[in-house]
N, C-alpha and C positions, 0 to 999 in steps of 0.2 A: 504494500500500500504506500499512498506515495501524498504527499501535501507541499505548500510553502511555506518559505519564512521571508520576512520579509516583499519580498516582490515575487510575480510567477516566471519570473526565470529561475527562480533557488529553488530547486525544486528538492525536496528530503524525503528519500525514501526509507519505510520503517521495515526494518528486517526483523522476524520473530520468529521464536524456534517454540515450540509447544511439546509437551510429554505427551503421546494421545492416550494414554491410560489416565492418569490424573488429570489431564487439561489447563496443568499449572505450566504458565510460561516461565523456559527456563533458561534462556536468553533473547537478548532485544542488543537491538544498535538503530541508529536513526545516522543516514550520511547520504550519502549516493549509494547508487548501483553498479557498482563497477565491481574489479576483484579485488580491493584492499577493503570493501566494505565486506563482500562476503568473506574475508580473514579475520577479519574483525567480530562480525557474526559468531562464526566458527570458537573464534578466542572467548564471547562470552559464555558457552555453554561452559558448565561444569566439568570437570575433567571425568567422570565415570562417564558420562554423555558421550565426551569425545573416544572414549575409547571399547564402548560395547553398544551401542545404541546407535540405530539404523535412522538416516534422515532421508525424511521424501519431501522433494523440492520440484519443483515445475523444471523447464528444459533451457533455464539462464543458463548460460554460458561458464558464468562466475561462481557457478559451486561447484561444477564437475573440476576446473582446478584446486579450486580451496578446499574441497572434504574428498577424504581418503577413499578411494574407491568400493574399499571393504564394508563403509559404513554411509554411503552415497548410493540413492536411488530415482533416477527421473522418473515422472509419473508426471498424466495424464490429469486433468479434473474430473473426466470420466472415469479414475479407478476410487476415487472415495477419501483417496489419502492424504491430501488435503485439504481435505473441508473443514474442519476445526480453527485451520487460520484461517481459511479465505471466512468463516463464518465468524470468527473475531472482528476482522473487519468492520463491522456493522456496529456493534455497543463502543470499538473505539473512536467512531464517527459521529455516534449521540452523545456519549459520555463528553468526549474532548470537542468542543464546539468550533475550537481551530483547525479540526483537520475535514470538516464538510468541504466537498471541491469548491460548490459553488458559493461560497460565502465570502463575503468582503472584507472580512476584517483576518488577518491571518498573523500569526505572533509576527513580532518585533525583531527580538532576539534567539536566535537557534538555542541556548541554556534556557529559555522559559518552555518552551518548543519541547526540548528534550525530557525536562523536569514531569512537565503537562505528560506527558508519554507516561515516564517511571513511577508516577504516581500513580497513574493508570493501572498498570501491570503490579505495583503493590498492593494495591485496593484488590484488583482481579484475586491475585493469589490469594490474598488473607479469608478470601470469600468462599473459596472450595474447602471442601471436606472434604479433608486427606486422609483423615481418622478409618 
């Protein structure tokens, strides 16, 4: 998912990694989409994540370099396997009023931008029953 800051040429896109057994997000990054963001990405998961746990991403370009093959799988939207993000999508576009595309007021500063995100995704987590 993708919004501005500032003006619509800075355009920020939010990269999110999700458990789909618990549904708790377990990394986030907000930058571009290139391949130092998908590193980046990659860097915020937890380190058991990066080293037994399979990720299915759409067919970017910029994850088949950055996640290790063994643990890296493209997928379809027609196989199911990422619908939990692409359906997060949605409460972080109600919840956070800066990231509606079509809205005229859009953050100021990429750190209020980023914050508005992590506060997001704190509130999300603390909200699942992990129990």
């Amino acid at each position: 998912m993708w919004s501005f800051v500032q003006n619509k040429k800075n355009k920020q896109w939010i990269w999110i990694a999700l458990d789909i057994e618990t549904r708790e997000i377990i990394g986030a990054y907000v930058g571009k989409r290139d391949e130092a963001a998908a590193q980046k990405l990659w860097k915020s998961l937890p380190p058991v994540y990066r080293q037994c746990a399979v990720s299915y991403t759409d067919f970017w370009q910029s994850y088949q370099s950055v996640f290790p093959s063994k643990r890296h799988h493209a997928v379809g939207k027609q196989t199911g396997l990422t619908n939990l993000v692409e359906r997060l999508n949605c409460p972080l576009r109600q919840r956070i009023s800066l990231l509606v595309r079509e809205m005229l007021s859009f953050s100021k500063k990429l750190e209020n931008h980023i914050g508005a995100i992590w506060h997001f995704i704190h509130h999300d987590n603390e909200s699942l029953d992990l129990g």
